[in-house]
N, CA, C and O of each residue as an XYZ file, in Angstrom:
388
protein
N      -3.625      7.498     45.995
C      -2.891      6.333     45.531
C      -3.634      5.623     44.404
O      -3.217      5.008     43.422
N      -4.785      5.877     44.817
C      -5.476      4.723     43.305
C      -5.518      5.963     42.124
O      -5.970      5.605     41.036
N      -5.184      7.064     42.218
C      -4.875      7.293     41.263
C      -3.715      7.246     40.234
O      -3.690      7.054     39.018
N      -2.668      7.516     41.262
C      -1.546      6.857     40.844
C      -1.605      5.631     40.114
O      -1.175      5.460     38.974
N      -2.244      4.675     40.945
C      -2.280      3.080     39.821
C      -2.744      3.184     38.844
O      -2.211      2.938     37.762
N      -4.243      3.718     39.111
C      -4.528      3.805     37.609
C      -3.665      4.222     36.284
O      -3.479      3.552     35.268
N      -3.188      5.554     36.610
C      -2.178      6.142     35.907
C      -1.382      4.970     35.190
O      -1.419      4.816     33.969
N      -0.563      4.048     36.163
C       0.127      3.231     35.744
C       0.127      2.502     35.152
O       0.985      2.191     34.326
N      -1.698      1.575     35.618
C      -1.977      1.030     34.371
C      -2.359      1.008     32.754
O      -2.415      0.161     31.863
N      -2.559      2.250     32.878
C      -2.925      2.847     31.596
C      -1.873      2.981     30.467
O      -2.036      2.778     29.263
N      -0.243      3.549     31.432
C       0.606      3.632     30.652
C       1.234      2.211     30.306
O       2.056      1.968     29.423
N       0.751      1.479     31.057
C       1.604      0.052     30.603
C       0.441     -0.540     29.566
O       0.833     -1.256     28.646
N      -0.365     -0.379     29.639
C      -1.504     -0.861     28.377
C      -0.623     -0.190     27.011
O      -0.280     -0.883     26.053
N      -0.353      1.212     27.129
C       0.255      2.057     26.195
C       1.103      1.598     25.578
O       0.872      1.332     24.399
N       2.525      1.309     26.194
C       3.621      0.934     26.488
C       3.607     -0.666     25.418
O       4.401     -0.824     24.490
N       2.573     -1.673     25.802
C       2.218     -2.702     25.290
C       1.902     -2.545     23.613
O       2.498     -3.045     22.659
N       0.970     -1.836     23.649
C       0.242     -1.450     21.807
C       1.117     -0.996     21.739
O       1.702     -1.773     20.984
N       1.939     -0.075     22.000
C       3.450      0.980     21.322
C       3.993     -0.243     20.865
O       4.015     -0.312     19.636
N       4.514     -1.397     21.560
C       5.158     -1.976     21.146
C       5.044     -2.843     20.488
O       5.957     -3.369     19.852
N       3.678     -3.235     20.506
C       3.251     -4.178     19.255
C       3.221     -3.205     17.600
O       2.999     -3.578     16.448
N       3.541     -1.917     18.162
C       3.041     -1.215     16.559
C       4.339     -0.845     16.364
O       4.520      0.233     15.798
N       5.415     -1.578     16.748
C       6.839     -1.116     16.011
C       7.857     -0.494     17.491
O       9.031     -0.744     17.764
N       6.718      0.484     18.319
C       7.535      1.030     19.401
C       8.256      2.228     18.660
O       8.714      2.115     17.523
N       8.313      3.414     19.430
C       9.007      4.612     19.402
C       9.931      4.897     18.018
O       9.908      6.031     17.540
N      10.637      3.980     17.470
C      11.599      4.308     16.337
C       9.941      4.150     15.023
O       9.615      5.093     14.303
N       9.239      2.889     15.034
C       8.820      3.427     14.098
C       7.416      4.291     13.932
O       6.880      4.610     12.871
N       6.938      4.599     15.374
C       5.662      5.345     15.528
C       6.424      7.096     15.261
O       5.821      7.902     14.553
N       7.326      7.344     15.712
C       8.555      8.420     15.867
C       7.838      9.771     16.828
O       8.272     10.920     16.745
N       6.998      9.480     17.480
C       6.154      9.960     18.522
C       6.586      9.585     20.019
O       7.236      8.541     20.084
N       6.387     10.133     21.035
C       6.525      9.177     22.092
C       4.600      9.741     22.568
O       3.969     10.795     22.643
N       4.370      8.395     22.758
C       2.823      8.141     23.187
C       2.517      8.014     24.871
O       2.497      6.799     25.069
N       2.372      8.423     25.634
C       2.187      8.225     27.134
C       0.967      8.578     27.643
O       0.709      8.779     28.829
N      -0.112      8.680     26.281
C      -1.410      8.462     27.690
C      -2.739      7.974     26.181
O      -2.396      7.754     25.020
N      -3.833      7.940     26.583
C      -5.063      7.896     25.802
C      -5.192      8.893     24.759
O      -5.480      8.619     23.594
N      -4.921     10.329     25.308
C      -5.133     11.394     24.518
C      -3.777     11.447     23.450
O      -4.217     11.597     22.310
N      -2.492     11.384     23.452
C      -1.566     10.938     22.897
C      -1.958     10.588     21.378
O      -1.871     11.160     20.291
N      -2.629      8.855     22.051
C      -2.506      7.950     21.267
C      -3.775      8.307     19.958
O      -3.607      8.204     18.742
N      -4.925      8.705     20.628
C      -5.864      9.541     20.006
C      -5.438     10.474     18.577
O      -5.962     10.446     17.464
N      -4.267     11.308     19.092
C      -4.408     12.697     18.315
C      -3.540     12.172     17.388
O      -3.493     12.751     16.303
N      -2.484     10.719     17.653
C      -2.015      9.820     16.499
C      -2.466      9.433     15.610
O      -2.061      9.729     14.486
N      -3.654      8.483     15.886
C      -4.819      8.025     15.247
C      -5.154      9.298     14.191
O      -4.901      9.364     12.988
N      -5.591      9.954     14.772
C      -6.154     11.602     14.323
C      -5.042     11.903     13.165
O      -5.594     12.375     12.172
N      -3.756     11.776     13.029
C      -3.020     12.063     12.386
C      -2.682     11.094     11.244
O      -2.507     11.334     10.049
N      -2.640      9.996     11.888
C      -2.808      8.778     10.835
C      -1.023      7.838     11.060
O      -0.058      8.286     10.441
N      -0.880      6.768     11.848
C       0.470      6.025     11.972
C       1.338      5.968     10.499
O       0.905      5.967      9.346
N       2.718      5.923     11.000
C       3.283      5.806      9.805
C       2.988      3.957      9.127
O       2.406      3.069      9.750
N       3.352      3.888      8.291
C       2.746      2.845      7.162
C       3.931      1.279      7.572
O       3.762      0.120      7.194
N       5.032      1.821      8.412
C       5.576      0.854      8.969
C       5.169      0.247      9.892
O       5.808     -0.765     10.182
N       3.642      0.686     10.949
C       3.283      0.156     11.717
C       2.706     -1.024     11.527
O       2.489     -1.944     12.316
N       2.430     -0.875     10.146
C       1.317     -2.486      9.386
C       2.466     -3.928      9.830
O       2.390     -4.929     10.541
N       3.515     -3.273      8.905
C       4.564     -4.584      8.803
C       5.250     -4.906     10.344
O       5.763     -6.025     10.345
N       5.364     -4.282     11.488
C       5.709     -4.632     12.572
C       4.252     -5.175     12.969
O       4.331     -6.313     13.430
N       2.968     -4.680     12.918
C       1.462     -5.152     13.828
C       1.454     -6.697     13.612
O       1.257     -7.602     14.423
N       1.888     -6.748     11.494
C       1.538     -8.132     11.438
C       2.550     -9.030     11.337
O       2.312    -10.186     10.990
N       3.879     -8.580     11.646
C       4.844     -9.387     12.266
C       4.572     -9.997     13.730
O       4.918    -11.093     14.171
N       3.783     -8.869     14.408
C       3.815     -9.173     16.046
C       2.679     -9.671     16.182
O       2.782    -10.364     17.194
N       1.378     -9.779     15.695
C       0.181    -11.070     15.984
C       0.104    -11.840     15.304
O      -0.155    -11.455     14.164
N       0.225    -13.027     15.451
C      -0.234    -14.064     14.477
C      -0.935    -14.012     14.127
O      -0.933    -14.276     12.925
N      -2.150    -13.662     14.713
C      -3.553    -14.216     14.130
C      -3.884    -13.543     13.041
O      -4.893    -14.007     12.510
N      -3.240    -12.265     12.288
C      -3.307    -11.444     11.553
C      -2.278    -11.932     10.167
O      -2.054    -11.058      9.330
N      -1.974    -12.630     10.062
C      -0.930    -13.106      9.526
C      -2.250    -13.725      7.843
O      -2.006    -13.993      6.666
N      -2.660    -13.715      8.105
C      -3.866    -14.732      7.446
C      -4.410    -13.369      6.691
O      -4.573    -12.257      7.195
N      -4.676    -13.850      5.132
C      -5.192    -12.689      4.169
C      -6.259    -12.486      5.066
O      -6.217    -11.681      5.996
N      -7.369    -13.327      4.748
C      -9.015    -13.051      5.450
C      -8.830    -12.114      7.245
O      -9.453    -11.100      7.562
N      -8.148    -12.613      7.829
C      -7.999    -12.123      9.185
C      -7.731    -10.930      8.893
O      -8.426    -10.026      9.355
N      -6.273    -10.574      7.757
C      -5.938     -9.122      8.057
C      -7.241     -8.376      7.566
O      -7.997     -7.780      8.333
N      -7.425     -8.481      6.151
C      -8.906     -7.909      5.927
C      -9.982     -7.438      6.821
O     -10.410     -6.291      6.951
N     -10.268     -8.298      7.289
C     -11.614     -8.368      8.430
C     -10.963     -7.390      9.566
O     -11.510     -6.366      9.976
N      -9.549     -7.944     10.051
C      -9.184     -6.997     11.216
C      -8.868     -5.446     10.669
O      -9.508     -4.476     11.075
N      -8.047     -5.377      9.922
C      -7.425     -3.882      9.132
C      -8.253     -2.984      8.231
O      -8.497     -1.790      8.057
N      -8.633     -4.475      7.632
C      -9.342     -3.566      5.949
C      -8.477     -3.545      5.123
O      -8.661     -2.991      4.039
N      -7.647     -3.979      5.355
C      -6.698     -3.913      3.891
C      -6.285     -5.451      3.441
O      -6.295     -6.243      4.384
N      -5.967     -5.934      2.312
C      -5.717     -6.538      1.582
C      -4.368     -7.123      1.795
O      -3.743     -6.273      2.427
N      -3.536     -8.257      1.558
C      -1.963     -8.413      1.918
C      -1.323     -7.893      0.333
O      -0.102     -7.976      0.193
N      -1.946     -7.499     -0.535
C      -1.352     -6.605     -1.225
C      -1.109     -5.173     -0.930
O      -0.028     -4.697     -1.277
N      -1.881     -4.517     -0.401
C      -1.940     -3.569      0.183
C      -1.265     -3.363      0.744
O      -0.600     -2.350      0.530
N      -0.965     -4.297      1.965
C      -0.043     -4.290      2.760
C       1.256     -4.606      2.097
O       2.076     -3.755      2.442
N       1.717     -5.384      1.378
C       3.384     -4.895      0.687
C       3.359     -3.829     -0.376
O       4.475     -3.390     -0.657
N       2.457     -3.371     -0.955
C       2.334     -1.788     -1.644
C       2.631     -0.926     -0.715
O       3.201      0.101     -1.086
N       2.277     -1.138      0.992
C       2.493     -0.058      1.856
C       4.033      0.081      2.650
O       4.552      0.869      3.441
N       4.444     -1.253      1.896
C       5.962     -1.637      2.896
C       6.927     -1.559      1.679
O       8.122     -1.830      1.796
N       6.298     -1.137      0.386
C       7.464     -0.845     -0.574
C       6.961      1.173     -0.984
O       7.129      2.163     -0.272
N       6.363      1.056     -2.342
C       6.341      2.381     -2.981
C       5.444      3.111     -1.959
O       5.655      4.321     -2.039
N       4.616      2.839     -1.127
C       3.841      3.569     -0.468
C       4.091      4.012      0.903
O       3.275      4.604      1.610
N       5.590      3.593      1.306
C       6.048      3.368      2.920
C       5.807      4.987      3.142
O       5.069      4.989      4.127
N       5.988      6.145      2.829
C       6.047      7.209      3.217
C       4.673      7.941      3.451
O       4.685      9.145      3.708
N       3.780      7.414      3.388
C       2.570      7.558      3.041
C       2.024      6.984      4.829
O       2.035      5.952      5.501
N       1.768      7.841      4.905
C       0.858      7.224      6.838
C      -0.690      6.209      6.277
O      -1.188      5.847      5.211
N      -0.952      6.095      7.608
C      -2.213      5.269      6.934
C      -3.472      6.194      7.012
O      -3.272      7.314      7.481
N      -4.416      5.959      6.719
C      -5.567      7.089      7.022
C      -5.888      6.559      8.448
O      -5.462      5.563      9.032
N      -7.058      7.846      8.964
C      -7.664      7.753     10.043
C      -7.979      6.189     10.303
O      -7.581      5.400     11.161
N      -9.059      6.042      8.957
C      -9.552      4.464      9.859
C      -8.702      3.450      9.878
O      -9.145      2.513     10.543
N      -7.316      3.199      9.264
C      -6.369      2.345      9.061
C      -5.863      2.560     10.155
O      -5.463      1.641     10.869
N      -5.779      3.976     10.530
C      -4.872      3.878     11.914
C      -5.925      2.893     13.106
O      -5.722      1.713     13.390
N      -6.914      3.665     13.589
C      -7.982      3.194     14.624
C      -8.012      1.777     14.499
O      -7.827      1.154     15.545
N      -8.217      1.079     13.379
C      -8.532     -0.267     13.597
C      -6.919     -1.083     13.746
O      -6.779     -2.198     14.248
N      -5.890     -0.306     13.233
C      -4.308     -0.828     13.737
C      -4.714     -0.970     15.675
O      -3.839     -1.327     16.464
């Protein structure tokens, strides 16, 4: 049984970041465990995850914050939500998303 929970909790941690990063339509993956979310990372999120992450935290909302948190710039970030949307993010853009 406690494995079971565990299980559970893990996927609802999942379930949570999925949905702060856009959720299923714009990750276009379905993510259900650590290793999943990993080989995503590994692959690099699509570039729509920026504009849903920093729709969904405030605290990121702030040039300096996104910087410090992302690494990217809020230019960057609408270069990535216009001519660059097709474009995933790299490895470390993904990890620190």
């Amino acid at each position: 049984m406690g494995v079971a929970l565990k299980h559970q909790e893990t996927t609802g941690d999942i379930g949570r970041v999925v949905a702060l990063l856009g959720g299923p339509a714009v990750i276009k993956v379905r993510i259900n465990n650590r290793l999943d979310a990993h080989k995503m990372i590994e692959r690099g999120f699509p570039s729509a995850v920026l504009s849903k992450l920093v729709s969904n935290v405030a605290l990121i909302k702030d040039d300096a914050a996104l910087q410090k948190a992302l690494g990217i710039s809020k230019r960057t970030l609408y270069r990535r939500q216009g001519s660059d949307r097709a474009k995933n993010l790299s490895k470390e853009q993904s990890g620190r998303a």
